[in-house]
N, C-alpha and C positions, 0 to 999 in steps of 0.2 A: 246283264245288269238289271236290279228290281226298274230302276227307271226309265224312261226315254229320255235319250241325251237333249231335243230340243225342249224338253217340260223344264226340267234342268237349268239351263240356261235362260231360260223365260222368267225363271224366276231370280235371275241375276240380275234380268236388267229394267230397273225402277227407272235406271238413267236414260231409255229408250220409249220415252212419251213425248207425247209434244209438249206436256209441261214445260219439259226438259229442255227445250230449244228453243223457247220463246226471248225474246230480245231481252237483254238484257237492262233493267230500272235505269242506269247511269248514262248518260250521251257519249259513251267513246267508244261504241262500235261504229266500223266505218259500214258504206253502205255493203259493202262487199263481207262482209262479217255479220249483217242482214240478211244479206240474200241465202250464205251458206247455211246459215240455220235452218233457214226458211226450208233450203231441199233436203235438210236433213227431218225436218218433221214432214216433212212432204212425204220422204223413203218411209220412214216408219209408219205411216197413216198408209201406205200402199201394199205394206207387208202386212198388216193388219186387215187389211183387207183381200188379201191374198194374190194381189200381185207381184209377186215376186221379181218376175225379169223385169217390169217396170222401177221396181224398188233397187234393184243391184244397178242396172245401168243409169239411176239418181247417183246411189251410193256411189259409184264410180267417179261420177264427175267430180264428185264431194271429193274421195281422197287423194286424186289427182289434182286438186285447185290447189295454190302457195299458200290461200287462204286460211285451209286444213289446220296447218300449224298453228296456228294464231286462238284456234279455238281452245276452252278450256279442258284440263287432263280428261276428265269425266265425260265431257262430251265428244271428245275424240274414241275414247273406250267405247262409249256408246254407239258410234260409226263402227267402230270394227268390229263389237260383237255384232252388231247387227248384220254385218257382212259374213260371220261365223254363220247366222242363225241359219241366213237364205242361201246359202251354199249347201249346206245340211239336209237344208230341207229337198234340195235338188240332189241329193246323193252327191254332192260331189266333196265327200268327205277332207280328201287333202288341202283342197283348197281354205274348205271350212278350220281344217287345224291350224296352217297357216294364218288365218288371222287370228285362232285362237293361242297361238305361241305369242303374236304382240299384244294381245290381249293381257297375256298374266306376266309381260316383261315389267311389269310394273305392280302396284299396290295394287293388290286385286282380292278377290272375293273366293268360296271354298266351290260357288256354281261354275265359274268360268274354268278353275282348276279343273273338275269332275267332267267339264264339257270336253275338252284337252285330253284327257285321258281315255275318254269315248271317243274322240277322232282318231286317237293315235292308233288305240285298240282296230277298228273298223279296218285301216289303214295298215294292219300287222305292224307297226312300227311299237313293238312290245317294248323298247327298252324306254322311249320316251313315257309311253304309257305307265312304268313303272317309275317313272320318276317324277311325275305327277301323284304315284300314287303315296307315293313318299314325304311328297310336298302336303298334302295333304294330311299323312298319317302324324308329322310332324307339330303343322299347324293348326287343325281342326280334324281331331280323331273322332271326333264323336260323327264325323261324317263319312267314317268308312261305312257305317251301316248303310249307304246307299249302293255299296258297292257285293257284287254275288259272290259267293265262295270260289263259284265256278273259275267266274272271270279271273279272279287273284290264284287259283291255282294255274290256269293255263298260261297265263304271264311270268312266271314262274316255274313252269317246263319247257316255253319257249326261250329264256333267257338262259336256262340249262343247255339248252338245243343247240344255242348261240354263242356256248362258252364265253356266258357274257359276267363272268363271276363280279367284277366288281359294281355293276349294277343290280347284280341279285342279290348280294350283300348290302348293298345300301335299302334297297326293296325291302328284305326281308327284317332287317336290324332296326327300321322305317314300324314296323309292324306289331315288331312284338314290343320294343321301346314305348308304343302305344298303348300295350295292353289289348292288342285285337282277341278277338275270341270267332273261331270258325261256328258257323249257325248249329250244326250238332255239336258242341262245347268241346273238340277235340281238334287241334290247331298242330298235332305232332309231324305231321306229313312237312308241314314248311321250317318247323323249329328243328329239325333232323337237319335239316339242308343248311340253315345258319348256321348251326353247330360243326359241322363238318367246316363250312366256309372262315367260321373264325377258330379252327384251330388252325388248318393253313395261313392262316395270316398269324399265328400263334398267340393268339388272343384268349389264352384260357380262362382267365376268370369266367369274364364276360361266356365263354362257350360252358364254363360249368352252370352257370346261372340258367343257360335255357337248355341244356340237357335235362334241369331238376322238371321242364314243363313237359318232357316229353313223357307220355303216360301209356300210347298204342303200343300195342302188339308186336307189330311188324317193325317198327321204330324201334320199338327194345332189342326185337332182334338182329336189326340191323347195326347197332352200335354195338353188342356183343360179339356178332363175327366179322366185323370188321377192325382190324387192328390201330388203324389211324385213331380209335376212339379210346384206344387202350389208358392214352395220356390223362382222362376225364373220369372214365369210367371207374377205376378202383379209387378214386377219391370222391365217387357219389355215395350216400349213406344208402339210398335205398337200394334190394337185391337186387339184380338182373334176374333173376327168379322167372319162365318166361308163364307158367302155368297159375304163377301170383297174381304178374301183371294181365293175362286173361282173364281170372276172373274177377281181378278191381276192375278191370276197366267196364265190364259189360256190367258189373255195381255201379259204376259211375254212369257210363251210358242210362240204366235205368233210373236212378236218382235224378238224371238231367232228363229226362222225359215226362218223368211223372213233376217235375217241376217247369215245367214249359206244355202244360199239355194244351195248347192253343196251336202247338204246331208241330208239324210231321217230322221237318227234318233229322231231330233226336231219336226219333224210333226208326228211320230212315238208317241210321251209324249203326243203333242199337241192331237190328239186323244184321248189318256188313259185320259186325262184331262176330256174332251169333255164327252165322257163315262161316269164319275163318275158326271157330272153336267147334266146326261138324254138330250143332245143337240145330239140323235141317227143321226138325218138326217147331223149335219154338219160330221161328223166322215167317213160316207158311202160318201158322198161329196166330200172328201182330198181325200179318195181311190181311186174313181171311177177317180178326174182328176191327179192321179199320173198313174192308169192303163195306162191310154189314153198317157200319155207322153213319158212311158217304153215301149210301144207298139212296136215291131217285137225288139224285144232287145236293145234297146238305153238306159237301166236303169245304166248299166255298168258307161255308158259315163255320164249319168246326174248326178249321186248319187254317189258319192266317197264308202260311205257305202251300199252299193245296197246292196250286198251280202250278208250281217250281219242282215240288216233292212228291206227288203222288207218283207219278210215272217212274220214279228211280227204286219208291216200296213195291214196286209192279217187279219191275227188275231185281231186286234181291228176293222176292218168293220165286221167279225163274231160276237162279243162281240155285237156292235150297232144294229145288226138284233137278235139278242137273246134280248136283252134289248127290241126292239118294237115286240117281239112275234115272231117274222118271222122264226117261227123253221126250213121247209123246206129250205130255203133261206139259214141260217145261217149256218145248216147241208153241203151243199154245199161248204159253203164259206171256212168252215175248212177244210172240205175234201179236196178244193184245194190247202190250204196252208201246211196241211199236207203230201202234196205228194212230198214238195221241199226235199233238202239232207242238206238244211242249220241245225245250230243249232237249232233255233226255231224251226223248223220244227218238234223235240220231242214232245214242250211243246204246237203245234198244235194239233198234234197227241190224246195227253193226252186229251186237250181239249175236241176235237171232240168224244171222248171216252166216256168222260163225257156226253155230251150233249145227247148223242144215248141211254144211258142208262139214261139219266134223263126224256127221252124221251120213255122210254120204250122199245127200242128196243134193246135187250141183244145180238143179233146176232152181229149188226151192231157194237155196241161196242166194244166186243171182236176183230173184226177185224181190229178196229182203233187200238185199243191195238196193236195188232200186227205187226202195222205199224210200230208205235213208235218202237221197240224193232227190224228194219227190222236190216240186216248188215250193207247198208248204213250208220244207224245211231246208232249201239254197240257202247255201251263203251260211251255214252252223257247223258246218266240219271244219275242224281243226285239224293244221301240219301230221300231229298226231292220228286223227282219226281216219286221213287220206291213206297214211301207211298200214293201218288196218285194214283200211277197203284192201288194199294192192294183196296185201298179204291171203285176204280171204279170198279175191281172185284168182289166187296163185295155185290156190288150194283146188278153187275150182275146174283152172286151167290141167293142173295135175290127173287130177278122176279123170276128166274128157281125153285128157291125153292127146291136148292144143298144144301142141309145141314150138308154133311161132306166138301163143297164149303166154305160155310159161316163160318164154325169152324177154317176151316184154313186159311181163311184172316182173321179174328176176334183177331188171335192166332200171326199172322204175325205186323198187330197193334199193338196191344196189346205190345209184346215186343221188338218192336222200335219205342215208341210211345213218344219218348225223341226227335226224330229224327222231329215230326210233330206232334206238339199234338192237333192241331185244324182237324189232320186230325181221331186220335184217338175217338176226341167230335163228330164228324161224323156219325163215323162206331155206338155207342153208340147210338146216333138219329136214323140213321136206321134201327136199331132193335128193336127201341122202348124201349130200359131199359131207362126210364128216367131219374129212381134214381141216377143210376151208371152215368150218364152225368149229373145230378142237383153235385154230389159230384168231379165232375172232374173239373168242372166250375169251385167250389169253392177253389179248389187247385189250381188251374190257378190262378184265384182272390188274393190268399195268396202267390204265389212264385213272387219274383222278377223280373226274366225272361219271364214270360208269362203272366205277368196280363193286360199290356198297351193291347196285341193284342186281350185278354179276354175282355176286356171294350169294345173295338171297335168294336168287335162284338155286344154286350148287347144293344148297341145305336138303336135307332129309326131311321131308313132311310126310302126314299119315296116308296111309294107300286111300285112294276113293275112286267109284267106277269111272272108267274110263271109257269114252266114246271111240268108235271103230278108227279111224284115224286118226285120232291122236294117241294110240296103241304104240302105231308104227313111229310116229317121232317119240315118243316115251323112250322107244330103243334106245334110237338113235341119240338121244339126248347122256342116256346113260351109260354107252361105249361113248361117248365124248368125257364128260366130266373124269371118268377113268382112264382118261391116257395119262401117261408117268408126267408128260409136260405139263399138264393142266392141273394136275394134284401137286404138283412143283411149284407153278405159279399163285395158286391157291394159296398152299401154306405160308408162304411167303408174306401174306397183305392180309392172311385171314383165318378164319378155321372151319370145319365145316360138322355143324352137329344135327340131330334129329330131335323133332318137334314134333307134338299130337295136333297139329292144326292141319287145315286146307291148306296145299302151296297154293 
């Protein structure tokens, strides 16, 4: 999130001064209706001061006295965020939610919601988090811009995770109903998944109106071979054309960039774009002359989002030199970006992890691993990016040929494999059981939740070099999608065609 949840909050509560708790003009407080105010501006004169455990164990007696009740709504709100605030502050997030759930049971404000959904987050209780975010998008939209791309896509692949459909449908319906717009001006990644979610529920209109926002690439051609989309799709005007919608969109991308040029994230897309249409040398191009501009620190002042975005353009010119071979190069390139303390910086880490060990080098690997996991950056991997580690230790368990290594990330997959099961179909490639991944495919192919991302895989995309070990699951990958059962269950839910992009 751009903010810190306790700034957030601080600035909800007006009603937490002493102003606030001073006795009241009229003579019908009892003395006992004195006194509680009294500890309650006592507590916030000590939190202010930074005594915290002094300040909670006031507070305590506060909401334990019969008294409590008797005080006015606002001023009880004021007691409990305040017990929000110094809970928070002490890391002990759940507790902090807890008082932030009574907090917004009532007339409340858009800080105490956003604090709610920072505890829920902290606390992995994604679906509350989302329904906060909901409450929010509903009431005071203009205050999702506090909230990161990041965040609302991760809540959003946990609730997928969680087969938690009718809270991601409310999430997402929350969203776009709002007119949200993702910071690179491309919002298709979550308008794909509403879409899907309200023709299940058979709610076409509604799912032809946000199919019309879906503009990406990979979006396009996920509704094209997928057949559940068939019902929307030949009543949309525009083509499914996928080499059209390529080059609008990297139009669009550039038009959104050169009109936001205060911040990275647009040239950030504009890149990913770039990448998946193999145009490696423009991608390396926007880096090298964003390098030259950020040059002795002036990224701060040029780029509103520097801090957020720079590190993820570090990682799409790695991406571009992996795309034209440049192993050496691109080795480099992550190493660099993986040694920021941003958030990407994890999902650098991870990267480069990957590539060392796809590259054969299990040393090297491993110590990327370890980057990722350094203190700087504890506590920012996600359910997601856990299974990535496992998966690139499997990798490395395999070269070493650690067989009680390989049993227990196999073991670790295996049963969190709800969590990422493209990363499951993996581990399964790497070992070469075919079968066991021809039958997991097919399960993907037949669930609801996994089969658009199973198709997308299946597709034909343009040859690009490939590193020494992922040679050997290339095979493997491709005596699977050809057994007669998997081309059976394919046709069935989908179809499978050839595209001049990056898979």
């Amino acid at each position: 999130m751009r903010k810190a949840w306790f700034f957030i909050a601080l600035m909800a509560l007006p009603s937490i001064t002493p102003a606030s708790v001073t006795k009241p003009s009229t003579p019908i407080a009892t003395d006992s209706m004195t006194i509680i105010r009294e500890k309650l501006e006592d507590a916030v004169t000590l939190q202010e001061r930074g005594n915290s455990t002094a300040s909670m164990a006031l507070l305590q007696e506060i909401l334990q006295s019969p008294t409590f009740a008797k005080l006015s709504s606002k001023e009880q709100r004021a007691a409990i965020l305040l017990g929000a605030v110094i809970n928070y502050q002490q890391g002990d997030y759940k507790t902090a939610r807890n008082f932030l759930v009574k907090a917004t049971s009532g007339p409340s404000k858009p800080p105490a919601w956003l604090a709610r959904m920072d505890a829920s987050y902290r606390i992995h209780d994604y679906r509350d988090a989302a329904l906060c975010i909901a409450v929010i998008a509903r009431q005071w939209p203009n205050e999702l811009g506090g909230i990161s791309d990041n965040t609302l896509y991760l809540i959003k692949h946990e609730l997928d995770s969680a087969d938690a459909s009718n809270d991601e449908l409310a999430f997402l319906e929350a969203l776009f109903d709002a007119h949200w717009s993702a910071e690179n001006g491309d919002s298709s990644r979550l308008w794909l998944e509403l879409t899907r979610l309200l023709i299940d529920r058979g709610a076409m209109a509604k799912a032809r109106i946000v199919a019309r926002s879906i503009h990406s690439v990979r979006s396009t051609i996920a509704m094209r071979v997928d057949k559940r989309f068939d019902i929307i799709t030949h009543s949309i005007d525009d083509s499914l054309d996928i080499d059209r919608v390529a080059n609008d969109a990297i139009q669009q991308a550039e038009a959104f960039s050169r009109d936001h040029p205060d911040k990275l994230a647009p040239l950030v897309h504009l890149q990913e774009l770039l990448n998946g249409s193999l145009q490696y040398a423009r991608v390396i191009a926007i880096a090298d002359d964003i390098n030259a501009k950020v040059a002795g620190g002036k990224g701060p002042n040029l780029y509103r989002d520097f801090k957020e975005q720079y590190v993820w353009m570090l990682g799409q010119r790695g991406k571009a030199l992996e795309g034209q071979g440049q192993w050496d190069e691109a080795v480099a390139q992550l190493a660099n970006a993986a040694q920021r303390t941003e958030y990407g910086a994890v999902t650098q880490a991870i990267d480069l992890a990957n590539l060392d060990a796809n590259l054969l080098h299990p040393k090297e690997a491993l110590e990327a691993l370890t980057t990722a996991d350094s203190p700087a950056k504890s506590g920012r991997t996600s359910s997601y990016g856990r299974m990535q580690q496992e998966r690139i230790l499997l990798k490395i368990a395999i070269q070493q040929k650690d067989n009680e290594a390989i049993a227990t990330h196999m073991a670790y997959l295996r049963n969190n494999r709800d969590q990422a099961i493209g990363e499951w179909e993996d581990a399964l490639l790497m070992t070469g059981d075919e079968d066991a991944a021809a039958d997991l495919l097919i399960e993907r192919l037949h669930s609801v939740r996994w089969r658009n991302d199973a198709l997308l895989e299946m597709q034909n995309y343009a040859d690009t070099p490939l590193t020494p070990f992922y040679q050997g699951i290339k095979k493997h990958w491709k005596n699977v999608i050809q057994q007669p059962k998997v081309l059976e269950a394919a046709n069935k839910v989908g179809r499978i065609e050839s595209f001049h992009l990056a898979g």
